[in-house]
C-alpha positions in Angstrom: -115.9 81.1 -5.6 -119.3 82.2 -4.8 -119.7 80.0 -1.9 -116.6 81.5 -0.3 -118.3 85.3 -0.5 -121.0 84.4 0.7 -119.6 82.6 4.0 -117.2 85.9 4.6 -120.2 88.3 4.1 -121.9 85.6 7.0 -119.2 86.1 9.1 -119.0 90.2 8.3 -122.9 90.1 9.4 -122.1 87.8 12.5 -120.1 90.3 14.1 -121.7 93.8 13.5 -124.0 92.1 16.3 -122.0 92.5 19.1 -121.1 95.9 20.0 -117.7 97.5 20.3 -117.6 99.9 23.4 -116.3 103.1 22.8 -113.0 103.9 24.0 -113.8 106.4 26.5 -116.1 103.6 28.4 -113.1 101.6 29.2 -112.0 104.1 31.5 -115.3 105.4 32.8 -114.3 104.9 36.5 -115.6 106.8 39.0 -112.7 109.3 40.6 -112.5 110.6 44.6 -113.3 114.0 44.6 -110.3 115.4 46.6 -111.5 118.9 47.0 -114.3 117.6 48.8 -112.4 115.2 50.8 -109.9 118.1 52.2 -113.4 120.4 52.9 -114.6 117.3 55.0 -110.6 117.7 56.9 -110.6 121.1 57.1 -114.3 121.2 58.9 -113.3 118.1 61.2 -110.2 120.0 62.1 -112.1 123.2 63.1 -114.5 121.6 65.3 -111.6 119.9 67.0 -110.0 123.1 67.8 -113.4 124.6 68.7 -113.8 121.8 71.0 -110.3 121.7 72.7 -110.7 125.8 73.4 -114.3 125.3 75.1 -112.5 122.1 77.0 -109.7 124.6 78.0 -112.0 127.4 78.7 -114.5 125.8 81.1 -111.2 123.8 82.9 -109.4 127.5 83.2 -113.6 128.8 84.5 -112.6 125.8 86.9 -109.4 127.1 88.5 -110.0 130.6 88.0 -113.0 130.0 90.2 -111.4 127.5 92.9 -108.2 130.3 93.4 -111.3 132.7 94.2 -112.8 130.7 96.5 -109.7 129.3 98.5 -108.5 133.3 98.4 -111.8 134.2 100.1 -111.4 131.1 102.5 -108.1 132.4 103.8 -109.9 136.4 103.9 -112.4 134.9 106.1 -111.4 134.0 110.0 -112.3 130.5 110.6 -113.3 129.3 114.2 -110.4 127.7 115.1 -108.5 130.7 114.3 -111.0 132.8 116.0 -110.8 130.9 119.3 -107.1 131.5 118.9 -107.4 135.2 118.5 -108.5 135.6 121.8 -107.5 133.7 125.0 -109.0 134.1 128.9 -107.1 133.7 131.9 -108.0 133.2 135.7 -106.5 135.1 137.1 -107.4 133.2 140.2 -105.0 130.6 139.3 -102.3 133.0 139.3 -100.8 134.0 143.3 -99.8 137.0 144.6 -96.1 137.7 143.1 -96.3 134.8 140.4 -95.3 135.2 136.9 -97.7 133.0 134.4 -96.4 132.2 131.3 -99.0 131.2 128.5 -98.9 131.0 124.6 -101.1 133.8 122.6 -101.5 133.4 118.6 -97.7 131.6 118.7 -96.6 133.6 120.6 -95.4 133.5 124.8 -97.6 135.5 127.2 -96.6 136.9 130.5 -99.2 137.6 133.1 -97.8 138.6 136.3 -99.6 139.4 139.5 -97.0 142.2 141.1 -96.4 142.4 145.0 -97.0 145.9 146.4 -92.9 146.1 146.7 -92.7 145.3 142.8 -95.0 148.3 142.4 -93.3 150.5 144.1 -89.8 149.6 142.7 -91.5 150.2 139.2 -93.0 153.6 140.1 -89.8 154.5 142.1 -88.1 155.1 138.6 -86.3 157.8 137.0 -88.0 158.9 133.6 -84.5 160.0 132.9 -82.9 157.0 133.4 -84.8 155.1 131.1 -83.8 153.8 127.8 -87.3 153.6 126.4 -89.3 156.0 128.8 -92.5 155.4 129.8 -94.5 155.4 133.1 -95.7 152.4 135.0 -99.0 153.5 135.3 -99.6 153.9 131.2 -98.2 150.4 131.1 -101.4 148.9 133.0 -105.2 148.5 131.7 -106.4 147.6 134.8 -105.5 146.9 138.3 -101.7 148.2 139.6 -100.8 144.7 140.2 -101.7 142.9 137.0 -98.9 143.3 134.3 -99.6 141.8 131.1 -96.6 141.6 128.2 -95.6 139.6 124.9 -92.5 137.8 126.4 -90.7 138.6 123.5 -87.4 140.3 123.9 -87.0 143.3 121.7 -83.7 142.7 120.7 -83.9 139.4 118.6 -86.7 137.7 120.1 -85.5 135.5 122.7 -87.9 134.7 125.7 -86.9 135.9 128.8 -86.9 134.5 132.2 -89.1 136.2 134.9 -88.0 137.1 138.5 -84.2 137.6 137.3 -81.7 140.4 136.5 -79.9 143.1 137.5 -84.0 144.7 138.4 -85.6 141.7 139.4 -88.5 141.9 136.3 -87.2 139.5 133.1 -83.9 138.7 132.0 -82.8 137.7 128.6 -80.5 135.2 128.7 -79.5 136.0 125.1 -77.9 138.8 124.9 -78.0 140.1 128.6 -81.6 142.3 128.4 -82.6 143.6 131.7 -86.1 144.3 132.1 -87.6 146.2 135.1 -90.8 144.8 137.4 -92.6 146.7 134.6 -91.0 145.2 131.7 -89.3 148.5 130.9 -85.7 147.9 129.2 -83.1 149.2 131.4 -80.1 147.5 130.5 -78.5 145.4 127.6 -79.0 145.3 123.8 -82.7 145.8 123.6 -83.7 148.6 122.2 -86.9 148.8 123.5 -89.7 147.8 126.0 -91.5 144.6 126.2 -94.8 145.1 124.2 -98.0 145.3 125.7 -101.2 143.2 123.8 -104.7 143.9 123.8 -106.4 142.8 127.1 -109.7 143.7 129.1 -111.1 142.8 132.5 -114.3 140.7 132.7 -116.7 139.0 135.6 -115.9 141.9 137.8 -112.1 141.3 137.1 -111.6 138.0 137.9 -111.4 137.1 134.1 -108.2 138.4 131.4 -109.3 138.4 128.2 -106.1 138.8 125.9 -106.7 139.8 122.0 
C-alpha cells in the first residue's frame, strides 16, 4: 500500500514539470490590421486620381496649345498664298482688240486690250439707258484701252464668253446676260455690272499687277 503512494506522488511530481500553456496562448495569432490596410487603399487610390488629372491636364495643355497654333497658322498668309494674292500680266502678250482670260485667287480674270471703236461704243452710251449706271471712264485705272473685270456673271456666276452678244462685250450663255465693251450690264438677268479687282500699272505700263 505504501509502495503504491508513493509511485502516484512520482508520477504527480513528474508532470508539474512540464508546463501547461495558458489558454489565451493557443490563440495568440497575429491578426491583419484592416484599418490600416484600407488607409494604404484609400492613399493608393488618391495618388492614382492625382496622377490621371495631371496626365489629362498636361494632354488637354497639348491640344489647347496645338488649336492655338494651327489657328494662328491659318491667321497668318503663307507664301504660296501670297504669290496667289497677287498676279502680273504682260500686257505685251495681249494684241490690240484681244480678250485674255486668266485665273486670279480661283477665280477667271478678263484683261482686254479695247480697239479705239470699242471705246467709243462704250462712251457713246446713254447713262439713262443703263441698268446699273456707270461711266466708262470710272470703270478704267489706267489707260482707255485696258479693261480689266472678274469674269463672273452677276447673276449666278457663270463665265461669260467675250466678243459676243447683243453689244459685242461678254455674253452669258446662262441665262442670256449681255454685257457692253465696258462690261456694263445691258440686257438679261444680271442685276448688275461685271466687278472690277484691284489692279496697278508698273514698268512704265507695260506690267498689270492684279490684287
Amino acid at each position: 500500500m505504501m509502495a503504491a503512494r508513493q509511485s502516484v506522488r512520482a508520477c504527480t511530481s513528474g508532470l508539474s514539470r512540464f508546463a501547461v500553456p495558458a489558454r489565451a496562448a493557443h490563440f495568440n495569432v497575429p491578426v491583419a490590421d484592416n484599418r490600416r490596410s484600407d488607409d494604404v487603399s484609400s492613399t493608393s487610390r488618391r495618388a492614382f486620381t492625382y496622377a490621371l488629372f495631371a496626365g489629362g491636364g498636361i494632354v488637354g495643355a497639348h491640344v489647347a496649345k496645338t488649336l492655338v497654333n494651327d489657328f494662328l497658322d491659318t491667321m497668318s498668309m503663307s507664301a504660296d498664298v501670297k504669290a496667289l494674292a497677287q498676279i502680273e500680266v504682260d500686257l505685251g502678250t495681249v494684241p490690240e482688240g484681244a480678250n485674255a482670260v486668266m485665273k486670279w485667287q480661283g477665280k477667271p480674270l478678263f484683261v482686254r486690250n479695247r480697239t479705239a471703236g470699242e471705246i467709243e461704243a462704250a462712251r457713246s452710251v446713254d447713262q439713262a439707258d443703263l441698268p446699273d449706271p456707270a461711266k466708262d471712264e470710272d470703270r478704267l485705272l489706267g489707260p482707255d484701252n485696258w479693261l480689266v473685270l472678274l469674269g463672273i456673271c452677276t447673276h449666278l456666276g457663270c463665265v461669260p464668253l467675250s466678243h459676243t452678244g447683243d453689244f459685242a462685250g461678254y455674253f452669258c450663255p446662262c441665262h442670256g446676260s449681255h454685257y457692253d465693251t465696258s462690261g456694263r450690264i445691258r440686257k438679261g438677268p444680271a442685276p448688275a455690272n461685271l466687278e472690277i479687282p484691284p489692279y496697278k500699272f508698273i514698268d512704265d505700263g507695260a506690267t498689270l499687277v492684279v490684287g
